[in-house]
C-alpha positions as a printed Julia matrix, in Angstrom:
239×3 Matrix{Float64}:
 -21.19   18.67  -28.84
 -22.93   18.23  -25.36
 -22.6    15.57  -23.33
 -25.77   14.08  -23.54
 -25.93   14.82  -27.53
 -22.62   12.31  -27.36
 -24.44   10.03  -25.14
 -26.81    9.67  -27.52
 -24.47    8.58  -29.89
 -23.36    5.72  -28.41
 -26.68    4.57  -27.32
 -27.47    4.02  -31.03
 -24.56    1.29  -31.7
 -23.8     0.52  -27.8
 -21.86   -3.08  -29.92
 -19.57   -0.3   -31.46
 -18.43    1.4   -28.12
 -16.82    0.95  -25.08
 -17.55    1.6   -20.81
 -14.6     2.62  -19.11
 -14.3     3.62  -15.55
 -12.27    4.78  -12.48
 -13.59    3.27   -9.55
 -13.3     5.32   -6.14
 -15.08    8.33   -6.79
 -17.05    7.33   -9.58
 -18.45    3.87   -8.87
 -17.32    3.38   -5.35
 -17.85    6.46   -3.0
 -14.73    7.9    -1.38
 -14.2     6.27    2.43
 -11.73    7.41    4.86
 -10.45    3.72    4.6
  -9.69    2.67    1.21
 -10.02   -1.07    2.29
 -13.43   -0.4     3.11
 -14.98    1.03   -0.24
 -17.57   -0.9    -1.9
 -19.78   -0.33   -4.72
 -23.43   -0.06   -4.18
 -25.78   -2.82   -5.33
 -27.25   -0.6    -7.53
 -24.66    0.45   -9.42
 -23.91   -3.17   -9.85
 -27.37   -3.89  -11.46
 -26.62   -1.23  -13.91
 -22.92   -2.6   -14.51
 -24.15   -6.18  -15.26
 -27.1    -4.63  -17.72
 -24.21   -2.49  -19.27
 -21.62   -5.68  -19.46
 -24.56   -7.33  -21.54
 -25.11   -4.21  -24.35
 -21.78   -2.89  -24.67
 -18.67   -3.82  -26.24
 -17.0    -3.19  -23.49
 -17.26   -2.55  -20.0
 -13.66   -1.95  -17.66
 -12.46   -0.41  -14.87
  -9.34    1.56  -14.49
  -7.98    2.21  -11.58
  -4.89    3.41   -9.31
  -5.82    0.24   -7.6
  -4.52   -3.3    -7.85
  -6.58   -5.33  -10.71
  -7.5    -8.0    -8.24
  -8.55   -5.05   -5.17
 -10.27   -2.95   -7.75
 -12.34   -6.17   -8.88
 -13.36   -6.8    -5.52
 -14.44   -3.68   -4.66
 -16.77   -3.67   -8.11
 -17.66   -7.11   -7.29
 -18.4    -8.02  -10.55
 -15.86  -10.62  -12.48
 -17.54  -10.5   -15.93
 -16.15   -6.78  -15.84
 -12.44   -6.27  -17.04
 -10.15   -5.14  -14.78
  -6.6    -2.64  -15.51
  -5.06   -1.92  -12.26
  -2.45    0.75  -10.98
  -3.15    3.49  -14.09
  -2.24    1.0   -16.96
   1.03   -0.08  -15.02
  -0.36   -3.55  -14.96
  -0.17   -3.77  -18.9
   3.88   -3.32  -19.1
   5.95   -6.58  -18.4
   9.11   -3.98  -16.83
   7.2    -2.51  -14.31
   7.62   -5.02  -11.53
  11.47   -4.23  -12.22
  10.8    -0.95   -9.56
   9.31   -2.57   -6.9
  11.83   -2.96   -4.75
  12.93    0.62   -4.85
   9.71    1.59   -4.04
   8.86   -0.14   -1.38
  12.44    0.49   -0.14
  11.79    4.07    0.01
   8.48    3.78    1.47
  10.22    1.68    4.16
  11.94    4.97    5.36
   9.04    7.24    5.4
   7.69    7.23    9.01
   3.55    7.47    8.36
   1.28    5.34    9.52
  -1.48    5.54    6.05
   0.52    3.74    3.44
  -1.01    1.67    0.84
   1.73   -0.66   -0.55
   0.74   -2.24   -4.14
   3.19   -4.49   -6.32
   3.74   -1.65   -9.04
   2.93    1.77   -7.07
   2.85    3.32   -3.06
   0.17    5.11   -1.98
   0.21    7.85    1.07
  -2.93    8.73    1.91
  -3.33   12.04    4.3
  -7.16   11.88    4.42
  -7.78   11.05    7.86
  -4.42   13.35    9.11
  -5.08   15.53   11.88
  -2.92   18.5    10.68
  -3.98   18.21    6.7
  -1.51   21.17    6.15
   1.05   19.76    7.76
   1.09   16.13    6.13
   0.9    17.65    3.05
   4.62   19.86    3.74
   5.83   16.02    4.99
   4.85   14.45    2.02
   6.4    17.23   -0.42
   9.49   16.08    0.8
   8.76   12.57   -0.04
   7.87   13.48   -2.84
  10.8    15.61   -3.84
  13.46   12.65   -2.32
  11.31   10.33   -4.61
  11.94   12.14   -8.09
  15.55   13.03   -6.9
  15.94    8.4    -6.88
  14.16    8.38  -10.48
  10.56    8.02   -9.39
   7.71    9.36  -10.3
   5.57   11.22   -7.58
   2.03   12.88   -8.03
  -0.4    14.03   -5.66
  -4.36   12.88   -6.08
  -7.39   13.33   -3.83
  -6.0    13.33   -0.41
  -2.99   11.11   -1.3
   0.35   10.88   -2.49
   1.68    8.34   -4.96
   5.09    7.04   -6.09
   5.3     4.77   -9.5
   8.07    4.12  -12.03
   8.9     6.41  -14.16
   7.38    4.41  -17.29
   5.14    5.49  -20.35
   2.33    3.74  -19.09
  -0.78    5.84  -17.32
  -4.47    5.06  -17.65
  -4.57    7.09  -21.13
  -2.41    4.03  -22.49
  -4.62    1.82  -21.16
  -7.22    2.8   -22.49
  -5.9     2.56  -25.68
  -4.9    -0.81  -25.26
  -8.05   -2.13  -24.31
  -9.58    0.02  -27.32
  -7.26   -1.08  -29.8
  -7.37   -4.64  -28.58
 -11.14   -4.95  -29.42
 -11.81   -2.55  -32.15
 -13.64    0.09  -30.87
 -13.89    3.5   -31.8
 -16.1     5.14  -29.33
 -15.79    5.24  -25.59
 -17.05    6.77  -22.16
 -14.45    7.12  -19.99
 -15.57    8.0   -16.61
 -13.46    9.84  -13.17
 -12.75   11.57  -10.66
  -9.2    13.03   -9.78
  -5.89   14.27  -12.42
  -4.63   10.57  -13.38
  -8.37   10.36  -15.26
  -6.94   13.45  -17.6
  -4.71   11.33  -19.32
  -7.95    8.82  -20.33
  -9.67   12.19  -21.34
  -6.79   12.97  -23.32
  -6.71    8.97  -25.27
 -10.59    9.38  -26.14
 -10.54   12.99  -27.6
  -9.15   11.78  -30.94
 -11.97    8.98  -31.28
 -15.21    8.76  -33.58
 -17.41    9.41  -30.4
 -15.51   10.03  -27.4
 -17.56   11.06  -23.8
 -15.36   12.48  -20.64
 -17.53   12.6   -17.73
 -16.43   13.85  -14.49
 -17.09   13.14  -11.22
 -17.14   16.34   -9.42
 -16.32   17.49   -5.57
 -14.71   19.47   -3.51
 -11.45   18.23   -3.7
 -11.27   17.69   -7.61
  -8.96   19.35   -9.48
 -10.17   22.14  -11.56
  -8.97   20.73  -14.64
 -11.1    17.88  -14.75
 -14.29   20.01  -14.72
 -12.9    22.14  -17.54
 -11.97   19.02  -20.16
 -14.89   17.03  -19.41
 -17.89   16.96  -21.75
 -20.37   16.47  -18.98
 -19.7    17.03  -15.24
 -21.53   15.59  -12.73
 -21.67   16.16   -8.46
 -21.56   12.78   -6.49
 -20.75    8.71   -7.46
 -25.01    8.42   -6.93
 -25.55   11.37   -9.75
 -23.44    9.32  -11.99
 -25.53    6.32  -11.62
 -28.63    8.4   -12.36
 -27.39   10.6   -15.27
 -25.06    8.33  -16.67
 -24.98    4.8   -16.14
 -28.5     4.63  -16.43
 -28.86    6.79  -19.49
 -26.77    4.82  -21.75
């Protein structure tokens, strides 16, 4: 079924279904600084009109709960931060290894979060180059247990736990009731939310398309569209 044919769908019991969304590169357009992100006032007018109608609305994100809610800017919104990691109790448990190993990596773009490190290359002179550097991070990560995976323009090292933004979005399903669901993103952590809404009664994968996507996205998504400002005008303010 087409995207907007399952659109359509939950439009006609919006009480029945759920919002769920990344938040850089879907609501919040990609910055060369991710401190400086925000999330346009329009797409917050359609966010609070969407909090209203559906049963839920959320954000997911490789982002802290509490950085991801301020970049949204909305606190009626709910808020699962650092792909899900925030739901499991033995995740803090890794922290210090992490941030121990980040502690010996010599680059100056590091995003340090309580459950997950973040290298970002975006803004690297020699993109070729940081990428070969962070490889070997990356490999000296997995070889002390970690888990490392590379995004849009970044690197990132988390525990090695069952717990990704597919699992939270089944928590936050289960935990209200809901069978139906738009999930909403923009990079290869967002497959595994594809993957938790495929099984549902109504189940919409929208992707966030650009040049530095990964192909796979585009290919399991119902609907694809090109820019965070196309998603507020084909999406968000279609349902």
């Amino acid at each position: 079924m087409a995207g907007a044919d399952l659109i359509a769908r939950l439009i006609q019991a919006p009480e029945l279904a759920a919002i769920l969304l990344d938040v850089d590169g879907v609501l919040a357009p990609i910055v060369d600084v991710p401190h400086e992100a925000a999330v346009p006032e329009e797409t917050r007018t359609e966010l609070r009109r969407l909090h209203a109608r559906y049963g839920l609305v959320a954000c997911i994100s490789g982002r802290a709960g509490p950085d991801a809610r301020r970049v949204v800017g909305l606190d009626e919104l709910v808020y699962v931060g650092e792909h899900g990691l925030e739901l499991v109790p033995g995740a803090a448990n890794w922290s210090e290894r992490l941030l121990g190993l980040a502690a010996t990596v010599d680059w100056e773009d590091v995003e340090r979060k309580p459950l997950t490190v973040t290298f970002h290359y975006r803004r690297a002179d020699d993109e070729s180059e940081a990428v070969r550097f962070l490889e070997a991070v990356a490999t000296r990560a997995r070889a002390e247990g970690l888990v490392a995976r590379f995004g849009r323009k970044v690197l990132e090292l988390r525990p090695p736990l069952d717990a990704h933004k597919g699992t939270a979005v089944a928590h936050l399903l289960d935990e209200r009731g809901l069978g139906r669901a738009l999930y909403a993103g923009d990079d290869t952590t967002d497959l595994d939310a594809f993957r938790a809404i495929a099984s549902l009664e109504v189940g919409v994968a929208v992707a966030v398309d650009s040049a530095e996507g990964p192909a796979a996205l585009r290919e399991a998504a119902d609907m694809v569209v090109g820019s965070t400002s196309a998603f507020l005008d084909e999406v968000l303010r279609e349902l």
